[in-house]
N, C-alpha and C positions, 0 to 999 in steps of 0.2 A: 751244158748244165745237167745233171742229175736228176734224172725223175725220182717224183714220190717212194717210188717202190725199188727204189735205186739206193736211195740214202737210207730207208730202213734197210736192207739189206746188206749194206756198209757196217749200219749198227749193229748191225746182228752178228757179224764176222767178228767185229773187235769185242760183242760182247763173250763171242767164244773163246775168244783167245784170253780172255779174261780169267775164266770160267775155268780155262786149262792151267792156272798159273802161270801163263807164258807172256812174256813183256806185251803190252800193246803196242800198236803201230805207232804212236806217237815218242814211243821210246826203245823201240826194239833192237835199231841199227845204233842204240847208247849201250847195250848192256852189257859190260864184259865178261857175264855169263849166261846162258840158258839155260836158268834153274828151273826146275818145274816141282818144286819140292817150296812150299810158303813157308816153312818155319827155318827152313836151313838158309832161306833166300834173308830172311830177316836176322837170325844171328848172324851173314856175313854184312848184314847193313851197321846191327850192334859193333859189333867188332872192328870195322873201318871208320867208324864215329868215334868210340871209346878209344882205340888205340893212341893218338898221339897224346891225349888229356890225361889218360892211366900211367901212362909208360914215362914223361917225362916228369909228371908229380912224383910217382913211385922213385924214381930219382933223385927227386928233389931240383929238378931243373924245368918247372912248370914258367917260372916267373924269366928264364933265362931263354929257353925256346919257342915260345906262345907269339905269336906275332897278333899284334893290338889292332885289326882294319877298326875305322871308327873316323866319323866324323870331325872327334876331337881324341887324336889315341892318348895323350898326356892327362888328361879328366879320366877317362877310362880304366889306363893303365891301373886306376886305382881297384879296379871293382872287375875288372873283367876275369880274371883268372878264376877267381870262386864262384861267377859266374858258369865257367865249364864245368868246375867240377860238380858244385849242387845240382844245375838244370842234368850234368848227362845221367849222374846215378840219382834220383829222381825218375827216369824212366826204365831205365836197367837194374832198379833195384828188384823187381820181380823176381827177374828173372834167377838173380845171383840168390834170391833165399829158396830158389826153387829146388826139394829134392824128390829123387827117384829119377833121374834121368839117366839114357842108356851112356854106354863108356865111354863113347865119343863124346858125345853133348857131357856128360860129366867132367873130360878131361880139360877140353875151353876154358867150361864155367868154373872148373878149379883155379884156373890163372888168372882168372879175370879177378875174382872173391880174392886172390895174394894180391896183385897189384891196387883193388880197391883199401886194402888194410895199408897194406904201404903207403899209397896216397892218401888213407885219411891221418897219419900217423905225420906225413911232412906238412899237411895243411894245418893241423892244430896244435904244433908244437913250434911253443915262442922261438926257439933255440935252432927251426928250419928255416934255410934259405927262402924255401916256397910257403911259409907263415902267411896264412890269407886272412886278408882282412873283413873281421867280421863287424866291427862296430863305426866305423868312422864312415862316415855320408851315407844318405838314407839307400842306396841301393844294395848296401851291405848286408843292410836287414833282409829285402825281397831273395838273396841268394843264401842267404841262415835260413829263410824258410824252405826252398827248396832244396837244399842239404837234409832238417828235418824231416821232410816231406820224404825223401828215400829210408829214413829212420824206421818210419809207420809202416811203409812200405816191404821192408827188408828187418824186422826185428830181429831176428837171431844174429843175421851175418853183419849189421853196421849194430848192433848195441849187445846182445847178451853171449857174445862169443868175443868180446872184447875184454883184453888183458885193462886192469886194472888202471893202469897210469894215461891208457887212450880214451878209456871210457870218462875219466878224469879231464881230460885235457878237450873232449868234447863238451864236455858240460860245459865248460868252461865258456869255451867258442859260441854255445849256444847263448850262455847268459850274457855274454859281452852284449849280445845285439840289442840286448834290454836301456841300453845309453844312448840309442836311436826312438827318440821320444815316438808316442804310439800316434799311428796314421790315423785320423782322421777324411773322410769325405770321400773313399776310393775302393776299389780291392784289394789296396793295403794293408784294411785292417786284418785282412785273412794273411798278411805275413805274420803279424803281431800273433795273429791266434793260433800258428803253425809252428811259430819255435814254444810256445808254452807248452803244446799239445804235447812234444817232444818232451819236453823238459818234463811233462806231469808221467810219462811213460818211464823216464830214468827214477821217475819215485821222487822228483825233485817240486819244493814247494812253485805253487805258479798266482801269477798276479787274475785276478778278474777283471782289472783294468784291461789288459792286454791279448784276456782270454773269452771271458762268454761277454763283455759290453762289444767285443767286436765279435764273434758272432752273431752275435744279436742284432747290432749296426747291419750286417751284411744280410743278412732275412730279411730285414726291412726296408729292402731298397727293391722286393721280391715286383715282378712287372708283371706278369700271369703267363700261363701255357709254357714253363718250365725255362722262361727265363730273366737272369736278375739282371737290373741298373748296376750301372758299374758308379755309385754316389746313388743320389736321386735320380740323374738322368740315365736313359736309356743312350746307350753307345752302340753303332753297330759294327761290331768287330770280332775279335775270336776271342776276346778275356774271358768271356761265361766258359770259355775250354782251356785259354792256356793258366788262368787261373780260382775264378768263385769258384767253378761246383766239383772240381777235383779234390780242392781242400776244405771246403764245407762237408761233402764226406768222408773223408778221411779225420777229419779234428771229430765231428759229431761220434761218430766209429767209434774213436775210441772213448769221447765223453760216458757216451753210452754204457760203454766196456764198465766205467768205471761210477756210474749213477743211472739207473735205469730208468728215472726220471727223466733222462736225455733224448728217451727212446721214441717218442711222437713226432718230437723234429726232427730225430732223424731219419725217421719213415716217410715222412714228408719228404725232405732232403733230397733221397733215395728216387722216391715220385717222378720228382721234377727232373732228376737227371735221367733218368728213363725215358722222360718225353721228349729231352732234350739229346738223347743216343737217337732217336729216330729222327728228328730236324737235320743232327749233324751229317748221317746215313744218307738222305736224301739232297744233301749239298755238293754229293760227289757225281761229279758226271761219266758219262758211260768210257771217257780214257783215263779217266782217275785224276783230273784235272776238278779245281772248285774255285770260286769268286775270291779275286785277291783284294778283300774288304779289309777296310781298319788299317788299325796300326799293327808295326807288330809284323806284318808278314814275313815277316824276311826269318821269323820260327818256322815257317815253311811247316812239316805236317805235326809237330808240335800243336797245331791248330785243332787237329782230333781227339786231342789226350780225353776228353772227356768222355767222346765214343768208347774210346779205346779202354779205358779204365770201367766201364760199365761192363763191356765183354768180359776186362777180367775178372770183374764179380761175378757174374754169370746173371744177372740182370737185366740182360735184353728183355726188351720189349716180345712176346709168340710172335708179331707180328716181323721180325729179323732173326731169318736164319743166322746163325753166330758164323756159317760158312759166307755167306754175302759181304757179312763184317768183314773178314776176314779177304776177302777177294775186291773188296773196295778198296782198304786201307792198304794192302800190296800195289795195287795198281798206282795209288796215291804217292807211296814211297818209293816204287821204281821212275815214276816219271819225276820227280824234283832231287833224289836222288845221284840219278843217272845225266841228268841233266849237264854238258862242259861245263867245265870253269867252277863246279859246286865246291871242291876241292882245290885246297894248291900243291904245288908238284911236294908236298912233306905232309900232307893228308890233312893239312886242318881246314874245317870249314870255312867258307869265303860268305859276304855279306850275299843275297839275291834272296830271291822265289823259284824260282826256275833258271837255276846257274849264276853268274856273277852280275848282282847289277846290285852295286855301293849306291846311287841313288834312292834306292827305296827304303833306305835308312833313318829312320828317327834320329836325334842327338843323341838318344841313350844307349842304343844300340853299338855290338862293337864284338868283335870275334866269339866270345865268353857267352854272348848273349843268345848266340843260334842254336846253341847245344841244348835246348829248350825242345829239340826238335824230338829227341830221342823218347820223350811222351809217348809219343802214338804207338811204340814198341812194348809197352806194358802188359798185350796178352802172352807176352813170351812169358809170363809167371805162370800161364796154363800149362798144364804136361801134355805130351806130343797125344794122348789117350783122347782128352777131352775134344769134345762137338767142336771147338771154335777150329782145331786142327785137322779133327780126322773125317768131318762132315766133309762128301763131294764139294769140290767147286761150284758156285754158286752165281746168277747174276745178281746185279745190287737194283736197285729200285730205281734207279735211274734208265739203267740199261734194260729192265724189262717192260719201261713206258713207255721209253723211246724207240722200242722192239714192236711195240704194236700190241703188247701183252695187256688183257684190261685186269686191274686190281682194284681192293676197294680203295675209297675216297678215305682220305687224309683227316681228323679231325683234331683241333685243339682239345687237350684236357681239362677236367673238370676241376672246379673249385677244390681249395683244399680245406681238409678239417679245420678248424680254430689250435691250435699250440702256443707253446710257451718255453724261452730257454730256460732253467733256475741256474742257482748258482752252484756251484760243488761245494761239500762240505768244509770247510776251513777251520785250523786249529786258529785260536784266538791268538 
């Protein structure tokens, strides 16, 4: 057995190797590269993710090569494919609206931005093989939001660089999901209120039913210290990341953009996910391993999007180096990553947490639905310049308490101001 001063000094090894960008022990003899470089390590994560869901849609043979794993793959089949496509660019939308990057990193993101327009072009045209359905059974809507959601995400390269008849044919796709009557009782209603968000961006008229009564619904399920009920109750699971407070800022965003009246909730908003980038931070342990709680796991580090989308504001917390973030969230994605069996021998994602385990699946759950993962990849929309990439390696809060390091003491956030959502302006 290990003494005292045995195991912190264990910890301390792995937290350098950490700190180096170099795989942890728990995934090192996985990796089939030794990159010591975090941004180039994550665009070839991007890129092995995106590849088979880009490349077969851009074809128009998303629906003919997709292999359906699922509990029920016949129910599925129906929903899973726009599934890939919304949840992967959702998280690689960043990236692709990112410019000034050097030749290399330009020439990637060039092909990636062609095959995204080719795949949005067979998903939203009646007349394509790969015509994804947006409006028929309610999980159709939850993936028109996250399709939206790279919209906000990505404005120039998914909506004002688009030729006239896709732009068309998106709207379209977006408004269909409006025959999915509006959610009630969940974090539903933030689907409802992420394709309008979309839609009020295309300059298109948007319902209030659909739009600020479900923001509003979703504030008021608020449970304090920067985190909300998913309904009235409290659930403990990773929805407050894989979906309330990523699209509560992003809809507010742009509300804001567009009524400055918006602008207290959204500061508030803003608050809460701040406190909730430092909770997240602190759930990661010193091998980039964290609690396989709730449902859902099997989004694997999708689970961080909320950390991760704070960094790329650049709204950390003083209290998080953006280099930590950074060194946590790699550690995170090289060990379930790297993980066997993540992949099948044609590159698409396999159901697990940590490699292939089809158990840990929910009923709704189902090949389409993992690509949710590609979240946690969002500060690739920072340029290689900024702190989150060019700050030293850094340890993460886990590893420098479990190092023997003293820090201050952790506290809950304070009340927030009083606020109110209005309505947007509307032509009679």
């Amino acid at each position: 057995m290990k003494t005292r001063r045995e195991f912190f000094k264990t910890v301390a090894v792995a937290g350098a190797a950490g700190t180096l960008g170099l795989p942890l022990s728990a995934s090192a003899d996985l990796a089939p590269n030794n990159f010591t470089d975090d941004r180039s390590y994550w665009i070839s994560v991007l890129e092995r993710i995106s590849r088979p869901v880009l490349e077969n849609l851009a074809r128009g043979e998303l629906r003919k090569n997709m292999p359906i794993e699922a509990a029920n793959p016949e129910d599925r089949r129906r929903y899973s494919h726009l599934e890939a496509f919304g949840r992967l660019l959702a998280g690689i939308a960043p990236w692709l609206e990112l410019s000034g990057l050097r030749d290399d990193e330009l020439a990637r993101q060039s092909r990636w931005i062609e095959l995204t327009h080719a795949a949005l072009e067979a998903a939203t045209n009646p007349e394509s093989p790969d015509f994804l359905n947006f409006k028929s059974g309610g999980q159709a809507l939850v993936d028109t939001a996250f399709l939206a959601q790279a919209i906000l995400r990505a404005p120039q390269i998914l909506q004002k660089s688009l030729d006239p008849k896709l732009r068309s044919q998106l709207i379209n796709a977006l408004k269909a999901s409006r025959a999915i009557g509006t959610p009630r009782g969940s974090n539903w209603v933030m689907f409802a209120a992420m394709v309008e968000t979309a839609l009020l961006e295309f300059g298109e008229p948007t319902l209030e039913e659909r739009l600020e009564n479900c923001v509003r619904q979703m504030l008021s399920w608020y449970k304090g210290d920067g985190i909300y009920g998913d309904g009235e109750r409290f659930h403990f699971d990773y929805y407050n990341s894989f979906v309330i407070q990523p699209m509560l800022v992003d809809v507010l965003e742009v509300l804001t953009g567009v009524d400055k009246r918006f602008d207290p909730a959204f500061q508030v908003v803003i608050h809460r996910a701040q406190r909730f980038a430092v909770v997240q931070e602190r759930l990661i342990a010193p091998d980039g391993s964290y609690p396989a709680l709730g449902r859902s796991i099997t989004y694997r580090f999708g689970a961080f999007q909320s950390l991760a989308q704070t960094a790329l504001r650049q709204e950390l917390q003083k209290s998080l180096d953006p280099a930590q973030v950074r060194c946590a969230l790699t550690a995170v994605i090289r060990k379930q990553i790297e993980a066997p069996g993540t992949f099948d021998d044609s590159g698409w994602l396999r159901i697990g947490f940590c490699g292939h385990q089809p158990t840990l699946a929910e009923g709704y759950i189902s090949t389409g639905s993992l690509y949710l993962c590609s979240a946690a990849l969002l500060p690739l929309g920072l340029p290689e310049s900024n702190a989150f990439w060019k700050n030293p390696a850094a340890r993460w809060t886990s590893q420098r308490i479990g190092s023997g390091e003293s820090l201050p003491p952790d506290h809950a956030m304070s009340e927030d101001p009083k606020f109110e959502v209005p309505s947007l302006q509307r032509n009679a």
